[in-house]
Steps between C-alpha positions, in 0.01 A plus 500: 500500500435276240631439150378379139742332279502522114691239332613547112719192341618592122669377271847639605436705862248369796319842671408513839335791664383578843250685559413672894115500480472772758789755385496380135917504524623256264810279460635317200746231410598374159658136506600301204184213398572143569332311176599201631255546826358865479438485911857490573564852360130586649603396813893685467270811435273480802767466716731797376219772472410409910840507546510852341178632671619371830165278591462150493331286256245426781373830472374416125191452463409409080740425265360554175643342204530574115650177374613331184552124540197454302625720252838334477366129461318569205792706339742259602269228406530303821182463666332165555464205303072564431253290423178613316169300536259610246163434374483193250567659138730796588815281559680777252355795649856661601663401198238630239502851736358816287587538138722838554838498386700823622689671272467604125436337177600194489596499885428148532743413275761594792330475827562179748190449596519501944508143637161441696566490895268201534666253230252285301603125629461666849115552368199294579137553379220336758121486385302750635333811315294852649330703284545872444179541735672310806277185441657153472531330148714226594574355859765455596667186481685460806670152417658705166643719748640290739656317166645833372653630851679156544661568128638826596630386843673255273629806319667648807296863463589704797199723462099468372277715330177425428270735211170293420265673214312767621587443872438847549143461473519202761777375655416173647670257250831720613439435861470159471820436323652674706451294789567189290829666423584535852420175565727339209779751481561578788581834660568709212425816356129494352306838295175455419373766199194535724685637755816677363277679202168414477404672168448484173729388182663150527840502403573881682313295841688187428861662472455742776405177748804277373740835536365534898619146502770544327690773742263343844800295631812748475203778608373275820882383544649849541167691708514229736898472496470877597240522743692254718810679461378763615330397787852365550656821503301676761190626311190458601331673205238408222655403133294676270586416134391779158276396234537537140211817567704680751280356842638277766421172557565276842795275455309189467223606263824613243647168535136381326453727244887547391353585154439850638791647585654422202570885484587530887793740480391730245183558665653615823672776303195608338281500842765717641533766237131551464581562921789778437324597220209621763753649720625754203110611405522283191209225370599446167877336429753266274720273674782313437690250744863523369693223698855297433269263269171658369348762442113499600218777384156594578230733490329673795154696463312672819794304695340219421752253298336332148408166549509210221329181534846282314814495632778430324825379572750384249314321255193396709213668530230409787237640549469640857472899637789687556643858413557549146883498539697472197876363509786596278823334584698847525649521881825659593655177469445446146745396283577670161643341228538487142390225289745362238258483214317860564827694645145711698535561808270334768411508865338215676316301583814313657595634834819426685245501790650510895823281395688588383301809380658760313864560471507836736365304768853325495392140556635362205267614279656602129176545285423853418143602660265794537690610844836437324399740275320806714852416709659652171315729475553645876080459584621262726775671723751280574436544918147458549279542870768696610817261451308164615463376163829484220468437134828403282492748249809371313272161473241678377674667248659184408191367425333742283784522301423157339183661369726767362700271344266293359247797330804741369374801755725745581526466879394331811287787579312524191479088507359541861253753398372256254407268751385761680268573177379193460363354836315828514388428148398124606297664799354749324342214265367314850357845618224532138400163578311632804422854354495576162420152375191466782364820383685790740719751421827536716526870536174459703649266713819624801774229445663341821835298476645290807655172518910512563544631114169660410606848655825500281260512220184664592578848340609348172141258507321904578634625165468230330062473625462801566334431829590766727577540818793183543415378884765361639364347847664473859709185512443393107735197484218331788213685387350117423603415852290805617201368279532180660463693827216752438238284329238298638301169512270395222313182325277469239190296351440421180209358347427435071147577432413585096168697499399747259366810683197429368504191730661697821297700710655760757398288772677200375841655422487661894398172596766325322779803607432453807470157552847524347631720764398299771690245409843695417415618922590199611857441498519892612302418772690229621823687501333722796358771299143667599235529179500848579870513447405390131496648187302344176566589148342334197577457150345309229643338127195632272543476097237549254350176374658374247845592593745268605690732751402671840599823663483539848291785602464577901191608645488741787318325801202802489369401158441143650220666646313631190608513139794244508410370171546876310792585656642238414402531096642850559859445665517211228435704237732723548801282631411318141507787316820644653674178420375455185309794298226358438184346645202215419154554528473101643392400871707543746590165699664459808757183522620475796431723844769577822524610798858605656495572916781671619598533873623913614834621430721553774505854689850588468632821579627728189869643429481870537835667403595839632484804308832612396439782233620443156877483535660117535820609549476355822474149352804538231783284568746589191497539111530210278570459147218369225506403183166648308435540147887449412624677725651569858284701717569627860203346793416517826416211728299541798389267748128438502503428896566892504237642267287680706096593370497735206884477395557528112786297339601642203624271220719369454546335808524194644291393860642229692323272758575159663244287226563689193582800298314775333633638213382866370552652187633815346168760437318287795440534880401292786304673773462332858112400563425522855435113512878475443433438066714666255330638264667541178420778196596660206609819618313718265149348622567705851278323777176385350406154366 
């Protein structure tokens, strides 16, 4: 037998899960993450889920990893000292940035403007210049460089980036400075625009290339860190690290292009709901990730997960593919508190995080949080996973009394149930950012909810969208774990190329597609794969000329063959008009064309549940007291691990499980999918959709 691991560090909890490729049996360990050195709770992990499936770590064979050291270094602003060589007469290109201010009127009255991660004394400008057209205006002047390199190894930069004018076009300036740079500064970091995103728009191109080097080190650092630990350990298995865009890349090709996985851990959430998603006969879902420190959404269509072309963490913005994951900072660990001046209440974005996390976790923690409160308010039992996990309910209570206190409410219940309010308030904003606000309309959409905290509030988040049925998956607090596990291998090529389609034949975009394709192969190839193992998909940034924004449009692989050009000015067309309202009778013009290559997904073997009629009594453990609506109500808990295939838990009721807890309402019900999801209702809706 042999095994696939999927690897999940967040903010508060590190997921592992192990997956039997021939039985599909899986086994799960939460451990608390180590921000210090995220591989030593990795590693803790590992060891405690073989220990719990009996086999030894020899008999893994791919650990596959959803990480967020990259993620953490630009938060915490502690990546690399970086040092930017640019084209002569752009010195200021980071600091002048775009002219967009966020906020209202006036916002830039109040906004600190971000500190560049490339200072400006740690910029050079060398003389060279290549035109729009890939032809060289200006040779380069090789002694400048050597000049300029030796005044930022003066400066003591740790990293190099290097984003000439245009390199995209030709990249041969950027090559050579490169190896001057290696020559003069030794071994240290170096990102070349060329390479890390070779397209158009200057300042997006130049701060994308000094963010890879930015985050390289820590990124290169902790891959390389792991692998050997690892290896150390007793497995002989292949790192595989997620991208930003929910594929996996080998080890050693992340630790080049850091810059993409910038949304690691969310993505491996994403990847595996569109997964259980399939299992339940659903194609079109919401998701939120509800953790101890975030909350993450997203939008999935045909089980395929939206994809942007920015990603944005914190304040930055890069651009560089990944899922279009939004973040709120609304996690179970979120602390609520009233300001002095407003005497509102608030939740988030603090966190108490793993320590000393919130006060019912009785670690010292005093600061009233989102589990402090559904502690209150009995969603959280006090003896969860059958009496292996204790929450200090006195502590809890303790807490939320402060926000009592402090706002005049009546109770600790009816505090709690404000924070309750709230962070589902706060998520329900995150959720129209990726529906409503990008054109789609919830109730069209089935809304899933995992993470440790997202079940606790899935129901409430159905009401409040009205996207029905609530899926609550197998195992949701390592659902991104699970993602991690299930996806596959996958590169792509990029290439800038502005031509009107009056200037494009057929033959020259399949041509160009293609050419494209072969080259995102490669590193597929290398990692063992067969071409016929391969799958291509293309997509393409088309505006209408004149306009000074793209939308990517993807192109099915058939049309390449005949009549590329008007399918394209059709699915444009009507993406722009869905977006917008409105369209232009201009040219269309393509900007800049792709081609992604992903490797298969794994066969693993589904969860099938036995049938056990529509009575869970079977599963109930006792009754349990909730607060709802001001007022006590009498529930049930069950225990999930009991639910047998087409059980119906009627609200409310609470479902307990080793990762997390599902909470379902009064007037709702949960009915057992065959794949093991719960899948919750309003009660008057019956069965259907």
């Amino acid at each position: 037998m042999t095994f696939r691991l999927g690897v999940d560090v967040g903010g508060t909890f590190t997921d592992i899960l192990l997956i039997n490729e021939d039985t599909g049996e899986s086994f799960r360990e939460k451990t608390a993450s180590t921000p210090e050195d995220q591989s030593v709770g990795v590693l803790r992990g590992i060891e405690a889920v073989c220990r719990t499936a009996g086999v030894g770590t020899d008999q893994v064979r791919e650990v596959l990893h959803g990480t967020t050291v990259a993620t953490n270094a630009i938060l915490e602003k502690k990546g690399a000292r970086v040092g930017l060589v640019t084209t002569k007469g752009f010195r200021q290109i980071m600091q002048i940035a775009r002219s967009f201010v966020p906020g209202g009127l006036a916002g830039w009255i109040i906004w600190p403007k971000p500190e560049p991660l490339a200072a400006l004394e740690d910029t050079v400008e060398v003389v060279e210049r290549v035109g729009a057209d890939g032809q060289v205006v200006t040779e380069l002047d090789e002694a400048d460089a050597r000049a300029q390199l030796e005044k930022l190894r003066a400066q003591g930069v740790e990293a190099l980036s290097i984003s000439f004018i245009n390199a995209y076009a030709n990249d041969a300036h950027e090559i050579r400075v490169a190896e001057l740079a290696a020559e003069i500064l030794g071994d240290i970091p170096i990102s070349r625009s060329s390479a890390v995103l070779p397209e158009l728009r200057e300042y997006e191109r130049t701060l994308t290339t000094v963010a890879n080097a930015y985050v390289q080190g820590q990124v290169s650092r902790y891959v390389g860190n792991l692998e050997r630990q690892l290896h150390g350990s007793g497995l002989d298995a292949d790192l595989s690290i997620l991208r930003s865009d929910g594929g996996l890349v080998s080890a050693g090709i992340a630790a080049d292009s850091p810059v993409s996985l910038l949304l690691s851990g969310p993505a491996g959430g994403v990847t595996g709901a569109a997964w259980v998603a399939e299992q339940a006969g659903y194609s079109d879902i919401l998701t939120f990730d509800m953790g101890g420190t975030s909350t993450d959404v997203s939008l999935i269509q045909g089980l395929t997960p939206k994809v942007g072309r920015e990603t944005t963490v914190g304040d930055l913005t890069v651009r560089a593919t990944s899922l279009d994951v939004r973040t709120v900072g609304a996690g179970g660990g979120s602390i609520a508190h009233v300001p002095p001046l407003t005497q509102a209440l608030r939740v988030g974005p603090q966190s108490a995080g793993a320590v000393p996390g919130p006060a019912s976790y009785g670690q010292g923690g005093t600061e009233p949080t989102v589990t402090d409160a559904d502690v209150v308010l009995g969603y959280l039992p006090p003896a969860l996973a059958g009496g292996e996990i204790s929450l200090d309910v006195d502590a809890a209570h303790e807490a939320v009394q402060k926000i009592a206190d402090a706002t005049g409410l009546p109770s600790v219940q009816a505090a709690a149930e404000g924070i309750h309010d709230i962070v589902n308030e706060n998520i329900f904003g995150a959720l129209k950012l990726v529906s409503t606000q990008q054109g789609f309309d919830p109730r069209d959409f089935a809304l899933m909810a995992f993470g440790g905290a997202g079940p606790l509030h899935a129901n409430a988040l159905g009401i409040l969208t009205g996207a029905w049925p609530v899926i609550i998956p197998p195992s949701p607090g390592v659902l991104a774990a699970y993602g991690d596990a299930t996806t596959s291998l996958r590169d792509e090529s990029v290439q800038t190329l502005i031509r009107r389609f009056s200037e494009l034949t057929d033959g020259a975009l399949r041509d160009l597609l293609h050419g494209l394709a072969d080259t995102a192969k490669q590193t597929l190839l290398e990692s063992g794969l067969t071409e016929e193992q391969l799958t291509v998909t293309y997509a393409v940034d088309l505006r209408y000329h004149g306009q000074g924004f793209e939308i990517p449009v993807t192109i099915d692989a058939d049309d390449l063959d005949g009549g590329a050009l008007d399918a394209l000015r059709k699915a444009f067309d009507s993406e722009h008009d869905r977006l917008f309202n409105f369209l232009l009778s201009n040219e269309h013009e393509l900007v800049t064309a792709r081609a992604t290559v992903s490797g298969p997904r794994p066969e693993m073997a589904a969860t099938v549940l036995a049938e056990g009629g529509v009575d869970p009594s079977a599963a109930a453990r006792r009754t349990h007291q909730l607060w709802f609506e001001g007022e006590h109500i009498e529930a049930t808990i069950y225990d999930r691990h009991k639910l047998l295939a087409g059980n119906v838990v009627t609200g409310p009721a609470v479902v307990a499980e080793m990762d997390s807890t599902t909470l379902v309402l009064p007037g709702h019900a949960a009915t057992v999918h065959p794949s093991g999801s719960l899948l919750i209702r309003p009660i008057d809706s019956g069965s259907e959709d």
